[in-house]
C-alpha positions in Angstrom: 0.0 0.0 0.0 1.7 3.3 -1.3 2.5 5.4 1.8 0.5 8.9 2.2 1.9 12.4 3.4 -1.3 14.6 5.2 -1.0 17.9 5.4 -3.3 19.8 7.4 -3.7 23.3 6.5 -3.7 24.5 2.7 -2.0 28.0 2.9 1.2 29.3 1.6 3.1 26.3 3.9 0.8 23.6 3.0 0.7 24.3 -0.6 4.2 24.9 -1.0 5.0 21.9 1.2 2.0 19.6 -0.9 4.1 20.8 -4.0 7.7 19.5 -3.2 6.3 16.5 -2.1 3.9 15.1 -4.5 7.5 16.5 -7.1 9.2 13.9 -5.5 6.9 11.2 -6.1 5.0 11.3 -3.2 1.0 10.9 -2.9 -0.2 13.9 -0.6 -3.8 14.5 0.7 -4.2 18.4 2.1 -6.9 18.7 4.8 -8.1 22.0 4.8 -10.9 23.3 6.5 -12.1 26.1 4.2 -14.5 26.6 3.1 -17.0 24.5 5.6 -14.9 26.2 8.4 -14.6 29.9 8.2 -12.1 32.2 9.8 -11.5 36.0 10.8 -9.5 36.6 7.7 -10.3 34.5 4.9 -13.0 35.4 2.2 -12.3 31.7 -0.2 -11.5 28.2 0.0 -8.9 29.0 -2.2 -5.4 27.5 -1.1 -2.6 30.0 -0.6 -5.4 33.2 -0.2 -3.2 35.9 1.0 -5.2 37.8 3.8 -2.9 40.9 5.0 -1.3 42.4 2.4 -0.7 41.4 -1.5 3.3 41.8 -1.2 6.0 39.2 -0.8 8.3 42.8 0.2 11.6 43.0 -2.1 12.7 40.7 -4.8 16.0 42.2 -5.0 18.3 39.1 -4.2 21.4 40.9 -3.5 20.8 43.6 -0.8 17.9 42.0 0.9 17.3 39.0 2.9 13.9 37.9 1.8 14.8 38.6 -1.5 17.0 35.9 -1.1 14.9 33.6 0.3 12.7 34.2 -3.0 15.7 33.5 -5.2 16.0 30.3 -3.1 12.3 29.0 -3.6 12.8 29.6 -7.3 15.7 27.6 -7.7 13.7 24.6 -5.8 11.0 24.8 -8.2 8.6 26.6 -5.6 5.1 26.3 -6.5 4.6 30.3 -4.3 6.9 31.9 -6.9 6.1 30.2 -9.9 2.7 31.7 -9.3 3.3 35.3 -7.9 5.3 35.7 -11.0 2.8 34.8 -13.5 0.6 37.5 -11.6 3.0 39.8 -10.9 1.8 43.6 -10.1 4.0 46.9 -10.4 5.5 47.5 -7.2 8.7 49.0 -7.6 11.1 46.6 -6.3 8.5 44.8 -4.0 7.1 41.4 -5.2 3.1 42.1 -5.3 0.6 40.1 -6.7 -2.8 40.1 -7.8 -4.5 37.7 -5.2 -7.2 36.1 -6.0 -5.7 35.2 -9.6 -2.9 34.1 -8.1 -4.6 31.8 -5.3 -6.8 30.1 -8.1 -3.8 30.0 -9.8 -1.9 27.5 -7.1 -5.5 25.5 -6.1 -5.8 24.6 -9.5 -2.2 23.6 -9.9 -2.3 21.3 -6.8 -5.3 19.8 -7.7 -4.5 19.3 -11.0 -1.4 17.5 -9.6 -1.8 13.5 -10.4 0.0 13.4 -6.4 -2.3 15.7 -4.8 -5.6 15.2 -3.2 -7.5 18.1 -1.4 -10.3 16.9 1.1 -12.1 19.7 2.5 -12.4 18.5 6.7 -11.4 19.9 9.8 -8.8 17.8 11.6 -9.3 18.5 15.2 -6.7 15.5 16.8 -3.2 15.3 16.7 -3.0 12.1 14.5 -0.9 9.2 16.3 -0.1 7.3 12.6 1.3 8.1 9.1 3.3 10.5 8.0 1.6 14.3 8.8 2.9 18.2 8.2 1.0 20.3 10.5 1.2 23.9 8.6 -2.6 25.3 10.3 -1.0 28.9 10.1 -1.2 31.7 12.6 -5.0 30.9 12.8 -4.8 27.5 13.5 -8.5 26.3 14.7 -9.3 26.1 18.7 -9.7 22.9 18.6 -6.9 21.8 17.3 -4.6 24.4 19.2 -5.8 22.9 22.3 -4.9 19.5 21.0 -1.4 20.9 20.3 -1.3 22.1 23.9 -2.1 18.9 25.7 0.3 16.6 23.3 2.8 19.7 24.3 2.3 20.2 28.1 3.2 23.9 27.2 0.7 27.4 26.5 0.8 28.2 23.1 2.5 31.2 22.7 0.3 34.1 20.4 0.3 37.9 19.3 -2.0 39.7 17.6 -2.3 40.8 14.3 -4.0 43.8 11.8 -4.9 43.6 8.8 -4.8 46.9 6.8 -7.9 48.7 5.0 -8.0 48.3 0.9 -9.5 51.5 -1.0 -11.6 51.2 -4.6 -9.1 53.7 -6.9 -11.9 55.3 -8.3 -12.8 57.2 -5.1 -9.1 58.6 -4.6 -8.8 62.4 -5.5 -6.3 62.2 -8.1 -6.3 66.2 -7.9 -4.4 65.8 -4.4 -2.6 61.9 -4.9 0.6 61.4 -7.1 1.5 57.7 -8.6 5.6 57.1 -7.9 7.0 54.6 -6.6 9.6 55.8 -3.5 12.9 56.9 -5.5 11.3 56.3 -8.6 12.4 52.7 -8.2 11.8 50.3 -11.0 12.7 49.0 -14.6 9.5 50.4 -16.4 7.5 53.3 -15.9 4.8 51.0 -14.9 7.0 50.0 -11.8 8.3 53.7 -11.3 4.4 54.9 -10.6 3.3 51.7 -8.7 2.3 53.6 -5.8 -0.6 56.1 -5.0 0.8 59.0 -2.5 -1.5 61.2 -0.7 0.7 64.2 0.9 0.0 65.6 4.3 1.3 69.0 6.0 2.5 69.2 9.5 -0.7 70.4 10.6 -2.7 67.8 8.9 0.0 65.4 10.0 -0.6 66.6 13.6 -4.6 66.7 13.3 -4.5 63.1 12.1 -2.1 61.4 15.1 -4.9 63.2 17.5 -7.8 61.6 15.7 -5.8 58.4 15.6 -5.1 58.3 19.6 -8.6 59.3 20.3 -10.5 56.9 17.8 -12.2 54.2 19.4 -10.2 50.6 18.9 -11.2 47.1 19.1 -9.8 45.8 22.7 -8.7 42.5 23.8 -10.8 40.1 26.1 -10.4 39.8 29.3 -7.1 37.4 30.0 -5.7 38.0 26.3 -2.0 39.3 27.0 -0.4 38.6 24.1 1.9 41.0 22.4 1.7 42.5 18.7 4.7 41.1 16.4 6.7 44.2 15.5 6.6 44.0 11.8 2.9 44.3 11.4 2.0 46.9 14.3 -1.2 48.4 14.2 -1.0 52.3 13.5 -2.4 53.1 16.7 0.0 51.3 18.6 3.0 52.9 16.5 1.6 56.5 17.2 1.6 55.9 21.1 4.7 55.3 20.7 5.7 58.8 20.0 3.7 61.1 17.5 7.0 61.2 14.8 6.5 57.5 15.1 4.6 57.1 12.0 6.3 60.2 10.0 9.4 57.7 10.0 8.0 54.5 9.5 5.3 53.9 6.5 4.2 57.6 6.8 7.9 58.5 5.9 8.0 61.1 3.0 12.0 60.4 1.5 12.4 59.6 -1.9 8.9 61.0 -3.6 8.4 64.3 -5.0 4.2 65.6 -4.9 3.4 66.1 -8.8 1.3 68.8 -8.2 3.5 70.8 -6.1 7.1 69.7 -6.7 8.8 72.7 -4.8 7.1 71.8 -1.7 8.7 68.5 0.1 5.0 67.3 2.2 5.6 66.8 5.9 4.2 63.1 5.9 2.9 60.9 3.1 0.6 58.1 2.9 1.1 55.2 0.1 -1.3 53.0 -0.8 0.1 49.6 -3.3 -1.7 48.2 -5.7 -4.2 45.4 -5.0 -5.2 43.6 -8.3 -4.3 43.5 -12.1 -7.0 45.6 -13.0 -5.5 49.0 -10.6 -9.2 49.1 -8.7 -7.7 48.4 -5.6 -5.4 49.7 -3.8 -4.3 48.8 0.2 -3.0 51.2 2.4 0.4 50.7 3.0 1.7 49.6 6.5 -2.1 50.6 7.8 -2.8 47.5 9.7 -5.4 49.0 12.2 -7.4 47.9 15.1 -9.6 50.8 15.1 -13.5 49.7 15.1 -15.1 50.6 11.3 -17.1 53.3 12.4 -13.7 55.2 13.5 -11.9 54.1 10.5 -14.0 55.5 8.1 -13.9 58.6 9.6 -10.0 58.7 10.4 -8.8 57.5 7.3 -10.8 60.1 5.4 -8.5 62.6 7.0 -5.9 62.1 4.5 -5.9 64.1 1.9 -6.7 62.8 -1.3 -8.9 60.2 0.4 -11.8 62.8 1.9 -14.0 60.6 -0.4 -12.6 57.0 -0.2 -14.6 53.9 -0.4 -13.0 51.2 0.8 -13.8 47.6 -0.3 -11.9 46.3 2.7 -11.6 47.7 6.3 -8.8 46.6 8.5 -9.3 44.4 11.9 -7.1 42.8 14.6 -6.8 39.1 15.0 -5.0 36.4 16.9 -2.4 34.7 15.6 -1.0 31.3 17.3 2.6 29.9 17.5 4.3 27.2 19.1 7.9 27.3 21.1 9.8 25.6 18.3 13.1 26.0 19.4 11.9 23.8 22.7 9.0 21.4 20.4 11.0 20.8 17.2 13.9 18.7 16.1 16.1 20.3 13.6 13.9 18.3 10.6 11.1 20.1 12.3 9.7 17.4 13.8 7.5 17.2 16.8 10.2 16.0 18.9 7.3 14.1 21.2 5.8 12.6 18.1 8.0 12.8 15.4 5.5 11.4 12.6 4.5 15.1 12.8 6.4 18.1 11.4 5.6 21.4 11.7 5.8 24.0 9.3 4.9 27.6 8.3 3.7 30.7 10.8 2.8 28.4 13.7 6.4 27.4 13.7 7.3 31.1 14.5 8.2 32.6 10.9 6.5 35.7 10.3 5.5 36.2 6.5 4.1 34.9 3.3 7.6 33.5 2.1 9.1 32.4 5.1 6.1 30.6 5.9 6.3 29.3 2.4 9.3 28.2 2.4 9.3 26.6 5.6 6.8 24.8 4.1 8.8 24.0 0.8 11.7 22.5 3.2 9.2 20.4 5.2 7.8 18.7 2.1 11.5 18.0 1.0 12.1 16.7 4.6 9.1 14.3 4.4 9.5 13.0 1.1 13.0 11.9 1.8 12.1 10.1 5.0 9.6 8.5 3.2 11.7 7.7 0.6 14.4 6.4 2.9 17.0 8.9 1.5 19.0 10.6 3.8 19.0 14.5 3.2 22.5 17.0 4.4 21.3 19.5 6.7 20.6 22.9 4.7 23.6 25.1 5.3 22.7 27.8 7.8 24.4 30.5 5.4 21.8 30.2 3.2 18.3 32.0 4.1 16.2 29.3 4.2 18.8 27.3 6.4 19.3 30.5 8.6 15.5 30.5 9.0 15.2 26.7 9.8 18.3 27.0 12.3 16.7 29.9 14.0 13.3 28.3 14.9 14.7 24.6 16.0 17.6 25.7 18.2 19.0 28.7 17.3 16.8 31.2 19.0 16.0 31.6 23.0 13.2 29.6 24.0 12.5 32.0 26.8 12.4 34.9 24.6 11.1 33.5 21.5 9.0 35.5 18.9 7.5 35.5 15.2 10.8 36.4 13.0 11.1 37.4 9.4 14.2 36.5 7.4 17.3 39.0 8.2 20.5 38.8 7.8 21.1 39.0 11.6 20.4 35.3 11.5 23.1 34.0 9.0 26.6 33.5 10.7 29.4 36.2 10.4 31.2 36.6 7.2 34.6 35.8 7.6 36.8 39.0 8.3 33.6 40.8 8.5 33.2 40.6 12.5 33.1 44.2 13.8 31.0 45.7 10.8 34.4 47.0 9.0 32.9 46.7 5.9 30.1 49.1 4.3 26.7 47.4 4.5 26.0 46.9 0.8 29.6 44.9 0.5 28.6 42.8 3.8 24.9 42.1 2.0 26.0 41.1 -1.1 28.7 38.7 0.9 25.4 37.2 2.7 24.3 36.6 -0.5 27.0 35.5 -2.8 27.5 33.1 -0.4 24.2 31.9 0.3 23.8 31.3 -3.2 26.8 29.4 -4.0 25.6 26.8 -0.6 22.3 26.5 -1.8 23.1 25.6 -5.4 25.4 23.1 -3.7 22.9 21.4 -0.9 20.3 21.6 -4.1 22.5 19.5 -6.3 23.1 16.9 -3.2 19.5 16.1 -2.4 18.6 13.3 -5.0 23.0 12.5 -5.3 
């Protein structure tokens, strides 16, 4: 009887993990619980719907760590990036997608895939036979979280996260916003004016951080103490933080230039990135929000050029769910308690659409060669993906532990590099060149 890999959970993990698997000749099933079971976030049953923002952040390869990772996936034949390119939208040097093309796109690639079954279930048990990838995401159902917790014997650890509001362009005032992408950044002018900018003054800037603070905001239950993960702060929380907070974070104004009055640098701008293919959505950049609707609407209509704004999305606050990998997981990423169960993807404590992805794209390699009987090197820890993998089985403190997006703080030193003696764009490029040349290498080693 031909063995089976489960995988419960068909997000950017799952997927990517059902993909490398069923590559390597393996029969998968994916137990998703979409669209029977809803959640917070999700408006489909599509696998891999992206439900925060529509950007996998920068594709450049040299200078930026997830731009590696990205460079990584591709060379492993990565379902996630064969998919976002094919529905690739201008965004300067960001990797943005249309999303709902794009998650058709992968469900009917995986299901077309003569290895891959989809059965639409909720799996509420830790399973105690077979071969199983748990990759449930940061909104991994109750039931099974509390499954997790007794196998465990430890609290699931959890933050909160906001999504941010999407706008219909039609009801921007193009009078008062500018399309440019920040330094004009791209190949074509398509990419150079990816980005609606909506300028503010200081007194405007000022007026809005009041109405911000004061607007009423979605609060947590009694007994929920979890933190917010730093890379996806709500605006609220970043503005109590000091009222300049904002003006030099995604309200910064370097690097753009307001076409209708070029001599006068604005105090603060607002950018919102395109949504779909067709340019009729756009989301607010870096405006993940837990106001409540009612004080959204009014607040966000402060900025100028969106007095008028529709929006066909308003932001919200969820939970998000992790487990204490470095203490749970072997460095395979196996449940070290029951190790016919690997983990993979946000609950494993990667923050992100392509670190989950890809955690996801190294647990299905992992599978398929214990399956297979092969024996598979370690990935190098100098390249992203191994730097990722290091950091959540062992590498970070368990007491301290938290969501982590890929950054070259992770990799190991450069040699002769220890004291930061070289500029950052030659220590980057290092990181990379490097990573690269490992990569290639563990690649061509997997199937030797």
């Amino acid at each position: 009887m031909t063995q089976e890999l489960h995988i419960i959970g068909g997000g950017m993990a799952g997927s990517e993990a059902a993909w490398q698997a069923a590559n390597a000749g393996i029969k998968v099933v994916i137990h998703e619980m979409r669209p029977k079971v809803e959640t917070f976030a999700h408006r489909t049953g599509n696998l891999a719907e992206m439900v925060c923002s529509n950007s996998f952040r920068s594709d450049d390869n040299e200078q930026n760590a997830v731009g590696l990772l990205h460079w990584e996936m591709r060379q492993a034949g990565g379902i996630i990036m064969e998919m976002a390119a094919k529905h690739r939208l201008p965004a300067g040097g960001a990797l943005a997608v249309d999303r709902d093309p794009f998650a058709e796109s992968v469900t009917a690639a995986l299901k077309a895939h003569e290895n891959i079954s989809v059965s639409y279930e909720e799996i509420t048990e830790l399973p105690t036979e077979g071969k199983w990838i748990i990759a449930t995401g940061p909104l991994t159902s109750p039931e099974l979280g509390e499954a997790i917790r007794r196998e465990t014997g430890a609290e699931a650890l959890a933050f909160f996260d906001a999504i941010a509001p999407i706008v219909y362009f039609e009801s921007v005032n193009m009078d008062v916003a500018w399309m440019q992408s920040r330094y004009d950044k791209g190949e074509t002018e398509e990419e150079r004016t990816a980005y609606l900018n909506c300028p503010m003054t200081k007194d405007e800037y000022e007026a809005f951080i009041d109405a911000l603070l004061a607007a009423d905001k979605t609060e947590f239950h009694e007994g929920e103490t979890a933190g917010y993960f730093d890379g996806c702060l709500p605006i609220e929380v970043m503005a109590e933080r000091g009222r300049e907070t904002l003006r030099f974070g995604p309200m910064k104004p370097i690097g753009l230039t307001n076409a209708h009055d070029p001599d006068n640098k604005p105090y603060a701008v607002v950018q919102l990135r395109r949504d779909n293919a067709l340019g009729t959505l756009y989301n607010i950049v870096g405006f993940q929000t837990k106001m409540k609707y009612g004080a959204q609407t009014e607040v966000l209509r402060m900025i100028p050029g969106l007095e008028d704004a529709q929006f066909a999305r308003l932001g919200g606050i969820h939970r998000n769910t992790f487990i204490n990998s470095p203490t749970l997981l072997d460095a395979e990423m196996r449940l070290k308690s029951r190790p016919n169960i690997r983990f993979a993807g946000q609950i494993t404590g990667v923050e992100g659409y392509v670190e989950s992805a890809a955690m996801g794209l190294l647990a299905g390699r992992l599978a398929a060669a214990e399956m297979q009987g092969r024996t598979v090197a370690p990935i190098p820890n100098t390249t992203a993906m191994g730097a990722l993998v290091t950091h959540i089985t062992g590498g970070a403190d368990a007491k301290t532990f938290q969501p982590m997006n890929v950054n070259f703080g992770l990799f190991p030193l450069l040699e002769g590099m220890r004291g930061g003696r070289k500029g950052r764009k030659d220590r980057y490029k290092g990181y990379t060149d490097r990573a690269k040349e490992d990569f290639t290498r563990w690649l061509a080693s997997e199937f030797a």
